[in-house]
N, C-alpha and C positions, 0 to 999 in steps of 0.2 A: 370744707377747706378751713385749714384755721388761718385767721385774717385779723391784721391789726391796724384801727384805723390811726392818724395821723389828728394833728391835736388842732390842726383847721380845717375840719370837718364835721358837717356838724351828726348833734347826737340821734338825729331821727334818720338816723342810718342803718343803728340797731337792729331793730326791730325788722328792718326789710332785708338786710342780709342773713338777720338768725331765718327768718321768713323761708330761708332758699336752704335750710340746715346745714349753714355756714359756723363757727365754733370763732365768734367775735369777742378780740379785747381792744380795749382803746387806751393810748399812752394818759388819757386822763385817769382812766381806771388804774393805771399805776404807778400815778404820782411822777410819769415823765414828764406832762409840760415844764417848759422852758429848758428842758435838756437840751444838748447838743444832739446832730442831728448824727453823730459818731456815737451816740449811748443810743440812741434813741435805735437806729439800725444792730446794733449791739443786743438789742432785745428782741427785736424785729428774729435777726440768727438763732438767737439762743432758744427764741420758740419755734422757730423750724415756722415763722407767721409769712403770710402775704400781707406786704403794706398795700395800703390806700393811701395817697398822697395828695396835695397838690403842690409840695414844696419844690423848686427847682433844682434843689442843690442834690435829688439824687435821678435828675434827669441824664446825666452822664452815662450813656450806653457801656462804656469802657470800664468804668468802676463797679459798674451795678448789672455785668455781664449777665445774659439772659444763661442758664444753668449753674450760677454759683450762690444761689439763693433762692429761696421758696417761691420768690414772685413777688413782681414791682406793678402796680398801675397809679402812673401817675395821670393824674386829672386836667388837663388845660383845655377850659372853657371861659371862652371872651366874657361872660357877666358871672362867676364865679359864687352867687349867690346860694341861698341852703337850699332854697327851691330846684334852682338848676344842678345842683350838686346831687340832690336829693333823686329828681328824678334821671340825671344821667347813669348814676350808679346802679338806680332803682333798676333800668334797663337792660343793664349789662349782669346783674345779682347772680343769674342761674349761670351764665357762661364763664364764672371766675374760674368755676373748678376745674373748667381745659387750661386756664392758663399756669397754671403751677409750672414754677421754673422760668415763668417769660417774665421779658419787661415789656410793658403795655399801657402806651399813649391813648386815652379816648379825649377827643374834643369834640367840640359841636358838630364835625362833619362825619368825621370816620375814627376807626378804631386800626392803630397800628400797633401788631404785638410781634413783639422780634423772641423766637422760640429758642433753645437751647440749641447748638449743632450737635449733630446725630441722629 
């Protein structure tokens, strides 16, 4: 899956997504921090990418409709730390590539992915 992670996340992400032969770029790798988060999805389309997030501003189920883009997982976990970030994602790495097209809440209890209709 090709997957782009979000620029508060941390970098030892890498290494365990390509891990799962994942096809990762990160808006640091190209010079998007502090874009707007309208450029920053902008790129996310234009690569046909699944973001990684933990930003709220594209937690909006209606904007960021489950089939009009590659796939959203956004992240909300109560200590937000690299550790706990590290290993939530770590956990979920192989199953990203069923979620193509979903938007997909993981927190510390459960994993909600709302799939495309049809």
């Amino acid at each position: 899956m090709k997957i782009k992670l979000d620029e508060n996340l941390p970098a030892r992400l890498l290494p365990i997504l390509k891990g799962h032969a994942h096809d990762v770029h990160t808006v640091a790798d190209e010079q998007l921090n502090g874009r707007t988060d309208a450029e920053i999805w902008q790129a996310v389309n234009a690569e046909d990418r699944f973001l990684i997030t933990q930003d709220l501003d594209f937690s909006d189920t209606r904007r960021f409709a489950p089939g009009t883009h590659a796939g959203l997982l956004l992240l909300r976990l109560l200590e937000p730390g690299a550790q706990a970030l590290t290993q939530a994602v770590g956990a979920v790495a192989a199953e990203i590539r069923n979620w193509r097209g979903c938007f997909v809440v993981l927190t510390d209890n459960k994993i909600r992915v709302k799939r495309p209709p049809g």
